[in-house]
LOTOR-205819 format. One line per 10 residues: number of its first residue (from 1); for each residue x, y, z of N, C-alpha, C. Coordinates in nm, 4 decimals, decimal comma. Layout:
N
NUM = X:Y:Z:X:Y:Z:X:Y:Z; ...
END
This chain:
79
1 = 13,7103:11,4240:12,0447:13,6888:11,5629:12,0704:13,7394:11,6398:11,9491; 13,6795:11,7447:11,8837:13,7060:11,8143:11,7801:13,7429:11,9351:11,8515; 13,8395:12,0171:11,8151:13,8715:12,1265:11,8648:13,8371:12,2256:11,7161; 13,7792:12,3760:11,7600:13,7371:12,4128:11,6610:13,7792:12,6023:11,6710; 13,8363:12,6894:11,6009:13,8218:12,7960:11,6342:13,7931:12,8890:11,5464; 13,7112:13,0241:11,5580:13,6343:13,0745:11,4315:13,7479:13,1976:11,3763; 13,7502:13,1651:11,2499:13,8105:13,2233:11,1948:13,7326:13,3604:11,0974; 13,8115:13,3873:10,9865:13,7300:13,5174:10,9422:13,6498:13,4163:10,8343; 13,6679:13,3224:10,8045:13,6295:13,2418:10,7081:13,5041:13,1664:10,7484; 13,5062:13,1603:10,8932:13,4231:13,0699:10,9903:13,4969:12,9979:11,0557
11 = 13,3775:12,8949:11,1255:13,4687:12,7752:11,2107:13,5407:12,6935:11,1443; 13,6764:12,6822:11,1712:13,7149:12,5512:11,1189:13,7991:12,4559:11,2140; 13,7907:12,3373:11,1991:13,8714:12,2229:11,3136:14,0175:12,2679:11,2610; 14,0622:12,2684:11,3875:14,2067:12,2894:11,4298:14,3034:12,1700:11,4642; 14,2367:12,0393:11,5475:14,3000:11,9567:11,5994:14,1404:11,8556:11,6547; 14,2078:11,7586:11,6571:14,1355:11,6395:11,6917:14,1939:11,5803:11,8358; 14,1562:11,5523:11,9300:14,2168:11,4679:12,0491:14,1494:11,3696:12,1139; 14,1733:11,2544:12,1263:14,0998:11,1250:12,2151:14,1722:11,0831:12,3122; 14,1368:10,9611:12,3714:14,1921:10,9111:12,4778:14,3244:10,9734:12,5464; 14,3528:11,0285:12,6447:14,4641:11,0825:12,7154:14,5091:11,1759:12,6990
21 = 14,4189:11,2548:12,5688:14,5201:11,4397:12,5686:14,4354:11,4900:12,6303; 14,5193:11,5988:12,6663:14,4116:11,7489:12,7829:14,4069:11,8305:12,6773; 14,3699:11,9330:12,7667:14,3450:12,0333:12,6597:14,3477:12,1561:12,7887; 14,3444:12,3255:12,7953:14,3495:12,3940:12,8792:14,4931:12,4472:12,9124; 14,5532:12,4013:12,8583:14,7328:12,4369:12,9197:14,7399:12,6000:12,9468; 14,6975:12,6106:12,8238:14,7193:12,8238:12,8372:14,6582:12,8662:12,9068; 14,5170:12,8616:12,9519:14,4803:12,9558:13,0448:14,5106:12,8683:13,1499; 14,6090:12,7981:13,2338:14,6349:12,7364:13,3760:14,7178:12,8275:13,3985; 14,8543:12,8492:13,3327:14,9576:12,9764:13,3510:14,9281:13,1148:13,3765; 14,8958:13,1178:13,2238:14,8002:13,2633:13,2000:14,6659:13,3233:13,2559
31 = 14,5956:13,2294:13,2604:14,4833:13,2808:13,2910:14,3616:13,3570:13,1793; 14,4467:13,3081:13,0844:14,3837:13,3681:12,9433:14,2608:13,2880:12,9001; 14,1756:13,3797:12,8630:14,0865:13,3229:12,8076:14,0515:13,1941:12,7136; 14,0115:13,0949:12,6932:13,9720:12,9922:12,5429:13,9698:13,0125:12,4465; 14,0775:13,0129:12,3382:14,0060:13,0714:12,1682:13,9409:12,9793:12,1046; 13,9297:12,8625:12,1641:13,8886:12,7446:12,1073:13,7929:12,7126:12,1749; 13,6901:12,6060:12,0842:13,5555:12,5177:12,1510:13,6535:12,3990:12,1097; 13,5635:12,3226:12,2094:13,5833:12,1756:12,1734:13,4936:12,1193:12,2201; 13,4514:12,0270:12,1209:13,3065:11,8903:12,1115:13,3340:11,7847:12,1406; 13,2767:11,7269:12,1892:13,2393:11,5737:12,1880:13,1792:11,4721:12,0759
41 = 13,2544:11,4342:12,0119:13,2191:11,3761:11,8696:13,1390:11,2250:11,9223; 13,1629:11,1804:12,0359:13,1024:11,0613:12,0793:13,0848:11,1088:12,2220; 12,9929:11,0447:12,3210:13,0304:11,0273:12,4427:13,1498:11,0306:12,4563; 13,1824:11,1313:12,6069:13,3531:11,1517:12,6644:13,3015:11,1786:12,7691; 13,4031:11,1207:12,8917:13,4282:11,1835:12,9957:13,5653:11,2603:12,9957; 13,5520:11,4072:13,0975:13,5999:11,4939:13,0904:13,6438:11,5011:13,2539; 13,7852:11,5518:13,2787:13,8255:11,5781:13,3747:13,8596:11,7102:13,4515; 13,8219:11,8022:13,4960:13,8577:11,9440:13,5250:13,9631:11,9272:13,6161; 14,0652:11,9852:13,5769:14,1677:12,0611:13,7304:14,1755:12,1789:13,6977; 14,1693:12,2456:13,8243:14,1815:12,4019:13,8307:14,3071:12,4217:13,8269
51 = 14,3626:12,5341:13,8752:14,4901:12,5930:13,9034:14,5400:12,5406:14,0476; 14,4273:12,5779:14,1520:14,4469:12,5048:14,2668:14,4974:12,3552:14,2844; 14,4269:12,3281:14,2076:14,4188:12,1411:14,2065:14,5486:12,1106:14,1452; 14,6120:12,1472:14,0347:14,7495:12,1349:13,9829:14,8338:12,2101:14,0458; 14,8554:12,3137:14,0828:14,9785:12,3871:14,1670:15,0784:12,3068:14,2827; 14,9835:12,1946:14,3800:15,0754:12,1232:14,4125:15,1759:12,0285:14,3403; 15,0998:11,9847:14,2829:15,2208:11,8883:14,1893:15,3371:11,9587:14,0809; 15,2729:12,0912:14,0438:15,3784:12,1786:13,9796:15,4726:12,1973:14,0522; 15,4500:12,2118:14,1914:15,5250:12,2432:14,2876:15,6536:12,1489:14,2880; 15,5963:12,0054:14,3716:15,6578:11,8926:14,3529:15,7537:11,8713:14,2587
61 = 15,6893:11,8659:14,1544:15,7590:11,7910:14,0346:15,7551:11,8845:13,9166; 15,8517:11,9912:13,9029:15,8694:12,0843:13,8288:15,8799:12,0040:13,7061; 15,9077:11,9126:13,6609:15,9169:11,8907:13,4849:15,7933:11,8664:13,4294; 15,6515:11,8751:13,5429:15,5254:11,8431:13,4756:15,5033:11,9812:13,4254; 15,5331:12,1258:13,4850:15,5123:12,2446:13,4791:15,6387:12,2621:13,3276; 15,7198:12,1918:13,3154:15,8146:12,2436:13,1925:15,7307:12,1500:13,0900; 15,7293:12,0630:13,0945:15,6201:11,9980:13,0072:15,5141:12,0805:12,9451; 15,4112:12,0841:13,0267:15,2773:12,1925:13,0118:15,3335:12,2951:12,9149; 15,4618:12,4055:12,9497:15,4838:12,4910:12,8722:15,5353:12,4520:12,7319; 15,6177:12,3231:12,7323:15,6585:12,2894:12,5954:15,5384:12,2561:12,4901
71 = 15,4860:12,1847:12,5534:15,2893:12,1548:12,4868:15,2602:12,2919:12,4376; 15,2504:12,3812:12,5578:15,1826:12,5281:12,4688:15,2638:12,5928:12,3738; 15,3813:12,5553:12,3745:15,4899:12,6133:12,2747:15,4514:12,5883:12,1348; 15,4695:12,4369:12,1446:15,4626:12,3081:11,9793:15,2991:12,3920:11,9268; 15,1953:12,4061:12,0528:15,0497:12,3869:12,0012:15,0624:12,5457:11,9684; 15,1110:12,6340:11,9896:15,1194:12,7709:11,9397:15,1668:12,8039:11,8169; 15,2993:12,7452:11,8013:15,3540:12,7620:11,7122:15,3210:12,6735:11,5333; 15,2122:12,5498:11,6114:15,0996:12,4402:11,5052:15,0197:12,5962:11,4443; 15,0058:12,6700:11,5645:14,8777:12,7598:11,5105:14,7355:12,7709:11,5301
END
């Protein structure tokens, strides 16, 4: 998967991810919009969870929900 976001320059790849990374963290919290596309450089299957669908287990097991935010931290602060 190529992750890609347009800049004033144009598109340019931001990050690359395969087997086992997600992607979506910010808008699950937030609710914020995508600044990013991301492709399929080969065949992928793709998994959706909503907010609904994750909220129980945030619930449960609060260090998956501190996790998630540390991810959006590192990937914010990458740029």
């Amino acid at each position: 998967m190529s992750v890609t976001r347009e800049e004033s320059e144009g598109e340019i790849e931001v990050m690359r991810m395969g087997p086992g990374h997600h992607f979506g963290e910010m808008g699950t919290p937030t609710g914020a919009p995508a600044r990013s596309k991301i492709s399929a450089l080969i065949p992928a299957t793709v998994y959706e969870l909503t907010k609904d669908d994750l909220s129980p287990t945030l619930q449960a097991r609060p260090e998956v929900g501190r996790g998630l935010c540390r991810l959006l931290a590192e990937r914010q602060a990458a740029g």
